[in-house]
C-alpha positions as MATLAB code, in Angstrom:
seq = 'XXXXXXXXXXXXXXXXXXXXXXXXXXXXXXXXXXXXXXXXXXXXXXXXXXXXXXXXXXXXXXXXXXXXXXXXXXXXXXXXXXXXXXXXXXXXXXXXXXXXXXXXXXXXXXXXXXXXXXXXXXXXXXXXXXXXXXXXXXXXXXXXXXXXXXXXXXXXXXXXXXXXXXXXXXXXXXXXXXXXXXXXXXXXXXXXXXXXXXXXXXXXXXXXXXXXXXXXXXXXXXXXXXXXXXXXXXXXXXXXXXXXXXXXXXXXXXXXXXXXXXXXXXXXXXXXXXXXXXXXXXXXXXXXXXXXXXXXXXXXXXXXXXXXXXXXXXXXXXXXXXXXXXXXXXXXXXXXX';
ca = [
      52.973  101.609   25.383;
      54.150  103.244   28.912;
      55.203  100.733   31.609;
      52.977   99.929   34.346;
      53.212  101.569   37.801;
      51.119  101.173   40.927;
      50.125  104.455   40.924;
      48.620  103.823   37.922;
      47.097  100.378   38.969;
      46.353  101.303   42.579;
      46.244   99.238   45.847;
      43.743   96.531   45.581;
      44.880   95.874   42.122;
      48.584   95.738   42.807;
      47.541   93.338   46.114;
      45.874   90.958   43.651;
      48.639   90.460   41.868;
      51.360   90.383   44.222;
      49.695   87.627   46.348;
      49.266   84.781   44.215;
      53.049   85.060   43.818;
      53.702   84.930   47.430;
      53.176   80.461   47.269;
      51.369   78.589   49.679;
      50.339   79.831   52.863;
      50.239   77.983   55.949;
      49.214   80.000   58.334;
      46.183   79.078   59.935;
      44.406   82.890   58.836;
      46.957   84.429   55.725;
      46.026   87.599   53.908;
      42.783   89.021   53.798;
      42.072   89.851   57.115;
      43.137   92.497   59.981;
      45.791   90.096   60.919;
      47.520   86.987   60.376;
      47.000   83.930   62.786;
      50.121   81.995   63.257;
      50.220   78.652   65.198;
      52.647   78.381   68.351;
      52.684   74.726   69.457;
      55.906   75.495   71.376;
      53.771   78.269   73.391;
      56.274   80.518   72.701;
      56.986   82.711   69.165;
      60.328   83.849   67.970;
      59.993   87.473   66.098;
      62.294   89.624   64.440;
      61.792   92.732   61.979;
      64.390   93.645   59.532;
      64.043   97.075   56.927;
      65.645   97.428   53.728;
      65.799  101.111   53.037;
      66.549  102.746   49.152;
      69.865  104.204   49.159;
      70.756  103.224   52.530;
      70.538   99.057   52.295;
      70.535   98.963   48.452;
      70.235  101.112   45.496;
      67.895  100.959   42.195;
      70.848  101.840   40.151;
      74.506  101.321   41.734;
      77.713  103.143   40.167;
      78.501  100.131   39.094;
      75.787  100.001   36.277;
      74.021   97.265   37.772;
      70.156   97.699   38.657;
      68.378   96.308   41.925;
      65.711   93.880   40.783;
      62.938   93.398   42.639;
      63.963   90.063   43.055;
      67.034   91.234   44.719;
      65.136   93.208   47.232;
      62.648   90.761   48.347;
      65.317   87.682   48.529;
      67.497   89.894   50.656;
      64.648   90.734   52.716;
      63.560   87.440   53.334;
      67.545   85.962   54.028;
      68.029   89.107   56.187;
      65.036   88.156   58.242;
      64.871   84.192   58.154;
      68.918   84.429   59.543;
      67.176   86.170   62.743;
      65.163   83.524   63.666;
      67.846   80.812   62.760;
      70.163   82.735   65.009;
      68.586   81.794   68.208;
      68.012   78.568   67.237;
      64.405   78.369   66.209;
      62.745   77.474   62.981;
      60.768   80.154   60.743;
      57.273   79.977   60.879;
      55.940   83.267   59.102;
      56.661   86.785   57.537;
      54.764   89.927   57.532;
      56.154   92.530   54.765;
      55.301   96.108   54.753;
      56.038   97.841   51.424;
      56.388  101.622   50.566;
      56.296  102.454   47.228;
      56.890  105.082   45.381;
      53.803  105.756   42.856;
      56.044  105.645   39.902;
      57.098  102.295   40.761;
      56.461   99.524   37.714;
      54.211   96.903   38.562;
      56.852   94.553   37.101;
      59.467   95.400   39.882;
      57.066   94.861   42.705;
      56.118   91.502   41.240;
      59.298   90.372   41.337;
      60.235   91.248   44.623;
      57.101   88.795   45.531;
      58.954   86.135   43.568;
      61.729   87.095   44.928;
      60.450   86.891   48.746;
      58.532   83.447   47.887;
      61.976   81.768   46.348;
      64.106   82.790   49.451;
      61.153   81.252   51.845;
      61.543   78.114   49.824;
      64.909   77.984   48.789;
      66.363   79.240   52.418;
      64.025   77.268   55.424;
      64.998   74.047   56.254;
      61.477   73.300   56.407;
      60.446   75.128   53.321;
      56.669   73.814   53.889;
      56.193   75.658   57.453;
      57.121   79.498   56.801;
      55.060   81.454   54.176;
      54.047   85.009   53.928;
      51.330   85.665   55.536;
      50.384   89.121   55.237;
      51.569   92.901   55.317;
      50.751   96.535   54.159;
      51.018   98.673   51.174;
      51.841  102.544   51.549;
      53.038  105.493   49.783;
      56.128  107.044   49.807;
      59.422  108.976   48.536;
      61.339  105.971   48.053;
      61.214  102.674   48.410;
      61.093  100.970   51.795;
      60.914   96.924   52.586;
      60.050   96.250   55.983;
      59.485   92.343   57.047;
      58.456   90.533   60.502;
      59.047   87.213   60.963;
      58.011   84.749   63.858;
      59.839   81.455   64.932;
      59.117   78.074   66.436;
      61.569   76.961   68.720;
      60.290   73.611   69.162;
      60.507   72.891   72.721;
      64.109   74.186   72.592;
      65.688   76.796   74.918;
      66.309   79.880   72.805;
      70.009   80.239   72.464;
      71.042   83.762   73.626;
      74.607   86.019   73.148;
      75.242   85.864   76.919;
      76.033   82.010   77.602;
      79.839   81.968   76.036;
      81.797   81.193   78.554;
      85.948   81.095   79.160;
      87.163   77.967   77.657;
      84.331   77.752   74.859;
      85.109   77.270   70.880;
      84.287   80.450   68.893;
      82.693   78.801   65.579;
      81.277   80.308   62.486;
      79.253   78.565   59.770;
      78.934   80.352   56.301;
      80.462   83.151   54.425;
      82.577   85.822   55.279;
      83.624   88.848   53.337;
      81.969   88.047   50.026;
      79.210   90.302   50.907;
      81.442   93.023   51.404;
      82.927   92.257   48.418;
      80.170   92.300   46.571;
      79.091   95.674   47.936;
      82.755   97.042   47.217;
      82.004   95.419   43.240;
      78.636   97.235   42.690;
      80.143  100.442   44.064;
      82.674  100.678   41.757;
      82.726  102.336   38.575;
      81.164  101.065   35.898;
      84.856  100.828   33.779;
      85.575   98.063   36.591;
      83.464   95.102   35.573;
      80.256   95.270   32.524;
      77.689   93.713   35.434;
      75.385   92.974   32.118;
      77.987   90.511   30.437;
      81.076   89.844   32.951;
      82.649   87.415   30.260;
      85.869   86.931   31.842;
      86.366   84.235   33.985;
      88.078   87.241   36.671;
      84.957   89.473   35.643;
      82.555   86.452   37.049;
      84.516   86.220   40.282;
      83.606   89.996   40.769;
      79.559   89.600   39.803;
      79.747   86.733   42.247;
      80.432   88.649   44.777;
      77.799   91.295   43.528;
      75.358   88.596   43.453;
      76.606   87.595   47.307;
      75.655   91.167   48.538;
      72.084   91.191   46.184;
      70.992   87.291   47.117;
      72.928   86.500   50.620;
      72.461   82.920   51.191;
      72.320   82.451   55.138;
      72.759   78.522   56.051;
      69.871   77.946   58.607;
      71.748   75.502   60.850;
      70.891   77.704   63.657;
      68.843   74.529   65.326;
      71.110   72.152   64.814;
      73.635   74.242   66.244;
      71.285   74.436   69.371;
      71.063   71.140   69.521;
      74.895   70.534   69.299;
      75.068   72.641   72.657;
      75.850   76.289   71.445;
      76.046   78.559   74.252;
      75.691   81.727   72.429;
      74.825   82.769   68.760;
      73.900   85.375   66.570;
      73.703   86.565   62.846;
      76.625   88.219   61.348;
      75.002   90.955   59.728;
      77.161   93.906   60.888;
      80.959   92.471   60.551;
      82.466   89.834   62.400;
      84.030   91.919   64.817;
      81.038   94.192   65.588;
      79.284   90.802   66.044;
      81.816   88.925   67.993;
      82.011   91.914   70.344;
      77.959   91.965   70.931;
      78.408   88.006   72.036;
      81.682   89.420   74.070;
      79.879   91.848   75.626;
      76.239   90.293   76.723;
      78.621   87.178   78.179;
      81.325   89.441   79.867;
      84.277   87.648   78.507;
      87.163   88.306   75.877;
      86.712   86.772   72.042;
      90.136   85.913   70.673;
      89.527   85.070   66.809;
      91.962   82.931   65.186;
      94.304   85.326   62.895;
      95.787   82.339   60.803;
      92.310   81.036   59.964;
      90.899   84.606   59.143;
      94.199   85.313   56.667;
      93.058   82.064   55.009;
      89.444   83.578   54.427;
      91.096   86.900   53.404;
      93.568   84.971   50.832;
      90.368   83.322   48.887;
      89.278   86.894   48.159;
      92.580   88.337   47.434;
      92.481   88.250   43.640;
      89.139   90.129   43.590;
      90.303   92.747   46.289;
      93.578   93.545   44.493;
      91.237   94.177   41.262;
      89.302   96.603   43.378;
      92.124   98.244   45.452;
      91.022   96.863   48.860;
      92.516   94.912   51.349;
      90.598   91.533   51.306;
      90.979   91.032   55.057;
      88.723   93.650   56.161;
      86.070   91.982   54.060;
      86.211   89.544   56.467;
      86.918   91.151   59.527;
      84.473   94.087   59.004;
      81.934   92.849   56.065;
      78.574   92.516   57.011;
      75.687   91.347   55.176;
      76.474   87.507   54.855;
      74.402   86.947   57.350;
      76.658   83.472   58.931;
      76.234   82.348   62.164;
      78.546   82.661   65.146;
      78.503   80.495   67.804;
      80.190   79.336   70.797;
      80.457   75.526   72.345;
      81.562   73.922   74.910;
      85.376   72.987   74.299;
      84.011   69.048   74.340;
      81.140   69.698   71.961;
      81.251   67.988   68.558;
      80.548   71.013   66.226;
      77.945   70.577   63.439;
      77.923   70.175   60.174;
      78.823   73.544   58.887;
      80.450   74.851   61.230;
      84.106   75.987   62.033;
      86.169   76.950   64.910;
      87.915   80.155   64.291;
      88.881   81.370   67.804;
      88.303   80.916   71.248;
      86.749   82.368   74.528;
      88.917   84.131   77.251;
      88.833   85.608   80.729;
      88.431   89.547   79.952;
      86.528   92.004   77.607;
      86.041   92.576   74.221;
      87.299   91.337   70.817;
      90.893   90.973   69.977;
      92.419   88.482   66.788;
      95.369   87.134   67.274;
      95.356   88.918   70.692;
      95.910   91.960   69.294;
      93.242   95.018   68.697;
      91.420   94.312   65.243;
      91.967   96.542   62.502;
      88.847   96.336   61.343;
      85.445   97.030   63.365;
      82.473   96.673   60.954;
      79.265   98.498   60.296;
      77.102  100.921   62.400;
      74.380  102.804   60.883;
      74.605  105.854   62.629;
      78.262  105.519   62.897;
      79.536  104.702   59.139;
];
């Protein structure tokens, strides 16, 4: 008996089974309609939109051996996204997803990027209740494209921007750094390097670990609590620390100095796994996107929050330097490499 596809099932079909999947909804109009109606008691909405593009943000089948499940997709999706809104502070409220789909898609995968999408929403939002999917679109296509929209309450909060760091201010990050690059530098490796179907070896787990850290990124939504603590700026770290630092650096007009002792820590924790692979674990950290942590800057009096820890400093100038010297490591650009 052949698998099932959606071209073989067809739209209204594949909707009916991907929505009961989705959990709960809480918007005041979910599915069904034209459009979503989300509720905005602050009077103002947050939104973001993230894509997630076949063989460009992920692959069905990496060198490594190790295939995408649809699971993967739609939790990286969702983290990707959710991290947006936590970024400036602000608490989810909603996601729209747009899928394109190849017709020979199975039925299976597609369900399981629903699951997928519902577990991050729960597992992720610190007020797992609040933020459901609430709609989206199906379409055809030549590969397989992920596109999600997500609003944000920011509670009677001021939205924290990137241009408030100011000379003087704590540079602060809270989550991981590098193990998504790791990961990515695991699953792109030949298959010889690690068996991604049984990694038995206690070395062989570190590595799917990190493969797992680049499929299922686990942002940690303290993005209002860092508000609340006073940050001055924020953002996602989704293109490399670095890259990131220097968007902060640059919408604030002032120098970021990141601590090089406390970054050659984070590099050491990963230097096992890198020295397995061939790479240098420090520009994991410097230059590895995908983690999706927060950076932040406070005043120099500010008690940081839970989570959160300092790892440089702000300075009179331009740009990003660690240690005061020019990084050797930038990070990602799409259109750059």
């Amino acid at each position: 008996m052949s698998a099932e596809t959606v071209g073989g099932l067809g739209e209204k079909a594949l909707l009916e089974r991907i929505f009961p999947r989705l959990g709960p909804v809480t918007a005041l109009l979910g599915p069904g309609d034209d459009a979503a109606i989300i509720a905005a008691p602050d009077g103002r909405t947050v939104i973001s939109i993230d894509t997630l593009v076949q063989d460009a943000d992920f692959r069905l089948e990496w060198p490594s051996g190790y295939r995408s499940t649809g699971f993967d997709v739609g939790w990286k999706c969702a983290a990707q996204n959710l991290s947006d809104i936590n970024a400036m502070g602000a608490t989810p409220t909603s996601l729209v997803v747009s899928l394109t789909l190849p017709p020979d898609t199975l039925v299976s995968w597609v369900e399981a990027l629903a699951d997928g999408l519902a577990a991050a929403v729960s597992s992720l939002t610190a007020d797992a209740g609040r933020c459901s999917v609430a709609g989206g679109d199906l379409g055809r296509g030549r590969q397989i494209v992920v596109t999600a929209a997500v609003t944000g309450d920011l509670a009677g909060r001021s939205p924290v921007l990137r241009s408030g760091a100011r000379p003087g201010d704590i540079v602060a990050h809270c989550g991981a750094l590098g193990l998504a690059a790791g990961g990515l530098a695991v699953l792109e490796s030949p298959q010889s390097v690690i068996n991604m179907a049984d990694p038995g070896k206690a070395e062989d787990q570190e590595l799917a670990g990190l493969a797992m850290a680049q499929c299922r990124p686990r942002p940690v939504l303290n993005g209002p609590a860092a508000a609340q603590a006073g940050a001055t700026a924020m953002l996602d770290v989704s293109d490399g620390l670095v890259r990131d630092a220097g968007r902060i650096a640059a919408a604030s007009g002032v120098r970021i100095d990141l601590d090089a002792a406390t970054l050659a820590e984070r590099a050491a924790r990963l230097a096992p796994a890198a020295a397995r692979l061939k790479a240098d674990p420090l520009s994991w950290v410097l230059a590895g996107g995908e983690d999706h942590g927060l950076l932040a800057t406070f005043g120099p009096e500010a008690e940081l929050p839970q989570g959160f820890a300092p790892i440089g400093r702000v300075l009179r100038g331009t740009g990003v330097t660690v240690g005061g010297a020019a990084p050797s490591s930038v990070g990602w650009d799409h259109f750059g490499g």
